[in-house]
C-alpha positions in Angstrom: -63.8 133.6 96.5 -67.3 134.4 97.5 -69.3 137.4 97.1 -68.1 139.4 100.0 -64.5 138.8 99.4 -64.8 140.0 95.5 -66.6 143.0 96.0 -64.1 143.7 98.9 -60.9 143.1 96.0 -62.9 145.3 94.0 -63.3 148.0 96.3 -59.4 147.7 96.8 -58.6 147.9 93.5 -60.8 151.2 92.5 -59.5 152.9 95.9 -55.9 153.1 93.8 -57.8 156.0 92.0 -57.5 154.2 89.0 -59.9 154.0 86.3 -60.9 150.1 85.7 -63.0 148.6 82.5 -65.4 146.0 83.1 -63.2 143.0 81.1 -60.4 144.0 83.6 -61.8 143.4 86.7 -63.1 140.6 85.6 -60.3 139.1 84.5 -58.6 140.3 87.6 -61.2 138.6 89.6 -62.1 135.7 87.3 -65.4 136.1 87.1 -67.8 136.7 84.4 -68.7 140.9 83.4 -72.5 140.5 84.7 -70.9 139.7 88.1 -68.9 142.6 88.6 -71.7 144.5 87.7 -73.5 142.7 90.5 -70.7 144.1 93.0 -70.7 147.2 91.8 -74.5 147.6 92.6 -73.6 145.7 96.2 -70.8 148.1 96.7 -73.0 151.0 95.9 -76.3 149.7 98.1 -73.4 150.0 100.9 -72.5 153.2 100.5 -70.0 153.5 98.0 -70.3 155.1 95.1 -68.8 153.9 91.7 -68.5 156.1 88.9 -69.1 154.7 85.2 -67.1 156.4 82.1 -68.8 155.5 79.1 -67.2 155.0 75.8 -64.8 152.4 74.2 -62.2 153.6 76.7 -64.4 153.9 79.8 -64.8 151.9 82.4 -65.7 152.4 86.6 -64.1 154.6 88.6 -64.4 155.7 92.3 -64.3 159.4 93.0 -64.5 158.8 97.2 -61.8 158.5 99.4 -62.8 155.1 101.0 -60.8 153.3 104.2 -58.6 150.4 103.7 -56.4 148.9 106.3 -53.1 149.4 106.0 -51.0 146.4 106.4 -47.6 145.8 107.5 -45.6 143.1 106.1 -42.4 143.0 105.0 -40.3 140.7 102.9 -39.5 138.0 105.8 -43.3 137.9 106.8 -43.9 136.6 103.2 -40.8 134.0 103.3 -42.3 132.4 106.8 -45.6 131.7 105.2 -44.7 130.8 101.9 -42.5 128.1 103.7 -44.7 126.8 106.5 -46.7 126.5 103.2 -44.8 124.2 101.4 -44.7 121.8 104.4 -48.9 121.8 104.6 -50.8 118.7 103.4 -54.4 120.1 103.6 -55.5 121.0 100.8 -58.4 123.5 102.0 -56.2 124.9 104.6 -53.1 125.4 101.9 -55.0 127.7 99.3 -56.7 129.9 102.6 -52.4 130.5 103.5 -52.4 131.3 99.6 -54.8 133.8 99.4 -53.0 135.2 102.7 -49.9 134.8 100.9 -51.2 137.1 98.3 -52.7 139.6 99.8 -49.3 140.3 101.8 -47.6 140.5 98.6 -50.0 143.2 97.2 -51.9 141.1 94.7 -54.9 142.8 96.0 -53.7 146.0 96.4 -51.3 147.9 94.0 -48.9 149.5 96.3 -46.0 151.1 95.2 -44.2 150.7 98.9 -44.7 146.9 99.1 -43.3 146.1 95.7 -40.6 147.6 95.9 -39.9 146.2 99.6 -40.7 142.4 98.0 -39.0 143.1 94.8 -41.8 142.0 92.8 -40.6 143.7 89.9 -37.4 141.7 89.8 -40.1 138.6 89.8 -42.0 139.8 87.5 -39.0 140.2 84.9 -37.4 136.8 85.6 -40.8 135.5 84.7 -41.0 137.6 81.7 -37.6 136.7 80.8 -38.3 133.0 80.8 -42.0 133.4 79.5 -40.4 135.7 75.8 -37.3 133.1 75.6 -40.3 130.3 75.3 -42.3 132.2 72.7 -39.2 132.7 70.3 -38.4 129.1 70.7 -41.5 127.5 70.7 -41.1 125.9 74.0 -43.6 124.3 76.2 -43.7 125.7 79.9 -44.6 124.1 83.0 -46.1 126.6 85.6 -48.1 126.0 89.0 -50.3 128.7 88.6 -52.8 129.8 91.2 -56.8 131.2 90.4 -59.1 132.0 92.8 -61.7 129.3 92.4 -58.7 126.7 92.3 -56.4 127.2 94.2 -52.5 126.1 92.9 -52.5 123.6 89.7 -49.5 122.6 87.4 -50.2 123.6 83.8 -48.0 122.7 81.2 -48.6 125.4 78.8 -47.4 127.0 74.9 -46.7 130.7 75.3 -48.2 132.9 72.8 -47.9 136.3 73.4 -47.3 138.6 76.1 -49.7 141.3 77.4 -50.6 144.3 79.6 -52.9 143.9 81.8 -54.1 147.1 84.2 -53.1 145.2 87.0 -49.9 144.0 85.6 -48.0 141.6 82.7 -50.1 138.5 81.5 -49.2 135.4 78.6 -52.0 134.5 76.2 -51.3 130.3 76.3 -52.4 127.3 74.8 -53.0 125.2 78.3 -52.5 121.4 77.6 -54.8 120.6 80.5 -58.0 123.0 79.6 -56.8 122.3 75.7 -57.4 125.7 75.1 -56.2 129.0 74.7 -55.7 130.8 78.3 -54.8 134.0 79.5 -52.7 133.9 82.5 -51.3 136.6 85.0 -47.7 136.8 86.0 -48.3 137.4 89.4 -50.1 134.2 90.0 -47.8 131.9 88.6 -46.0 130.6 91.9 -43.3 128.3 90.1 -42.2 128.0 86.2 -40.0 125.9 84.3 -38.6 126.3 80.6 -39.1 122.8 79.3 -37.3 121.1 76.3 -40.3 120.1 74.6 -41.3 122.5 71.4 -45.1 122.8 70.2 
């Protein structure tokens, strides 16, 4: 995503009243820690105001009530789009209805209310269900994972170890395609499949 659209996420994010480190966001946002300082200082030359906690457990904060546009999308509203996306062929036009996608499901913003109307926590345990059995038995995963600067890609990964992020549950991975140790969020893996193939 571009500038704009990042330091918009951002300001999403730190609007939950929640305290944020630096690594976080950037993970969340897969950038590098330098740029989310640059948003921060964007944010702030527009008016809002970040707080910085110093200390091994600080990290930003925003103490301002800020306006964000409530949304109102329910389950079926994320079932028509994630179908009319499966029948799209343009690539371009197929990760735009993904980050759609997402930000009707409450990637961007944390709300209580939506996942409990979309049942993402169900998800979210099937996934870590799958993603745990693969760890104890060593098996290789195929995933089509989805990143901001990427769009969707299939991964054939090696589950690790399992994580909490601030945003939610992540899998430290070896990734067969990068050939390289990844660290992958839950929420963005759109498909996954328990393969009989050990590493």
């Amino acid at each position: 995503m571009g500038k704009v659209a990042n330091c918009i996420t951002m300001a999403s994010l730190l609007a939950n009243n929640r305290k944020y480190n630096i690594e976080v966001l950037a993970s969340h946002l897969e950038v590098t820690p330098r740029m989310i300082r640059v948003y921060k200082d964007e944010l702030e030359k527009c008016g809002i105001f970040i707080d910085t906690i110093r200390g091994p457990y600080g990290g930003y904060i925003l103490n301002q009530t800020i306006r964000i546009p409530n949304r109102k999308f329910n389950y079926s509203d994320v079932k028509l789009l994630e179908d009319l996306n499966q029948n799209i062929q343009n690539e371009d036009l197929k990760n735009q209805l993904i980050v759609l996608i997402d930000k009707v499901r409450g990637i961007y913003f944390d709300s209580k209310e939506e996942k409990k109307e979309l049942n993402l926590e169900n998800e979210t345990l099937s996934k870590y269900n799958l993603l745990t059995r693969a760890i104890k038995e060593k098996r290789k995963v195929k995933i089509l994972y989805y990143s901001f600067d990427n769009g969707e890609n299939e991964r054939i990964i090696h589950p690790l170890d399992m994580f909490l992020y601030e945003t939610g549950w992540g899998i430290a991975a070896f990734c067969e395609n990068k050939q390289d140790l990844r660290n992958f969020e839950l929420k963005r893996i759109r498909k996954y499949e328990l393969l009989d193939k050990n590493f």
